[in-house]
N, C-alpha and C positions, 0 to 999 in steps of 0.2 A: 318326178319328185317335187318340182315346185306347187303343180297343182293340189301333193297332199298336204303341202304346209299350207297353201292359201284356202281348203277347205276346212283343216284343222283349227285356223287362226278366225276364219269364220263361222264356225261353230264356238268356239271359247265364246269371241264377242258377244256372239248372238245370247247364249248364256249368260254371260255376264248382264248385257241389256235386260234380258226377261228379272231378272232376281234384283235387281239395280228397280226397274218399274216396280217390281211387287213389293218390295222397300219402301220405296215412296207413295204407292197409294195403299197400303193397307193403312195409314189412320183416317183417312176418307172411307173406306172402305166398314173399317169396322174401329170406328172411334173409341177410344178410355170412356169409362164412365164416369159422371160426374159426380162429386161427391158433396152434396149442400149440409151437411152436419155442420155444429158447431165444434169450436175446438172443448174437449173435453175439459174440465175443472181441474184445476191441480190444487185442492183444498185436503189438507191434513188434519183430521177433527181429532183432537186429543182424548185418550179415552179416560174414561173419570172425568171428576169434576177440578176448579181451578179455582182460587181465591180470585175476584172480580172488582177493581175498584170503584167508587161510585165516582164521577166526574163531576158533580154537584157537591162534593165531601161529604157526601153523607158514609155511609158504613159501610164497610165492604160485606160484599156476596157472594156466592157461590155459583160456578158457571161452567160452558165448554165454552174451550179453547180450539180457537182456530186457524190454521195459520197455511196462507197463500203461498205456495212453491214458488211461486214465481217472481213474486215481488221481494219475499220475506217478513210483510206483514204480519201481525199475531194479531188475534181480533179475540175480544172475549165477550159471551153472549149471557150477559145473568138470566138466573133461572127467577123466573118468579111464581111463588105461590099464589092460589088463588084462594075462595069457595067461589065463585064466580060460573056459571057453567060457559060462558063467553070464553073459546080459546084466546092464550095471551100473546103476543107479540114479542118478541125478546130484540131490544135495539143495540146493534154491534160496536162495542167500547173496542178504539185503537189501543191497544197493549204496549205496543214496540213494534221493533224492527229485527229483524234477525239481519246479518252481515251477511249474507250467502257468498257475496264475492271473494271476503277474507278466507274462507276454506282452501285450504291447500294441501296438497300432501306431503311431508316432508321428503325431502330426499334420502333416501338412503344411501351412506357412501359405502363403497367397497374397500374391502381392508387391502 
């Protein structure tokens, strides 16, 4: 009787051992891939256009509106007309801020 506990108890181990190694060297064995992308953009382009103001005071203009998830930046990019056949460059006017961290959701209480 004790020999079948001590071949029993040695065979568990042994199993255990083997799956305990195969644990440990399968990321040597067959490594994650790496992954070199960038992090994706989290830009919201407003659709339609947006009153633009000039930062020089001159007149307002018309533009998209763009606004960073992340930060909560709004960036507004005036449109400009040309006859020019030279495409134009649209330079990004700071808008504001959106408050992203003030969102909350209220609590609903239970009656």
């Amino acid at each position: 009787m004790t020999s079948r506990i001590d071949l029993y108890s040695k065979v568990v181990l042994t199993a255990i051992a083997l799956l305990l190694g195969a644990v440990a060297l399968h990321p040597w064995l067959a490594p994650a891939p790496v992954r070199a992308e960038m992090e994706a953009p989290s830009l919201f382009i407003e659709p339609g256009l947006t009153r633009i103001p000039d930062l020089r005071g001159g007149p307002e203009t018309v533009g998209k509106m763009v606004i960073d998830l992340k930060t909560g930046d709004s960036w507004g990019f005036p449109m400009a007309f040309t006859t020019s056949t030279e495409p134009v460059v649209s330079k990004p006017v700071l808008l504001g801020r959106f408050d992203l961290s003030a969102m909350k959701r209220p609590n609903k209480e239970k009656p």
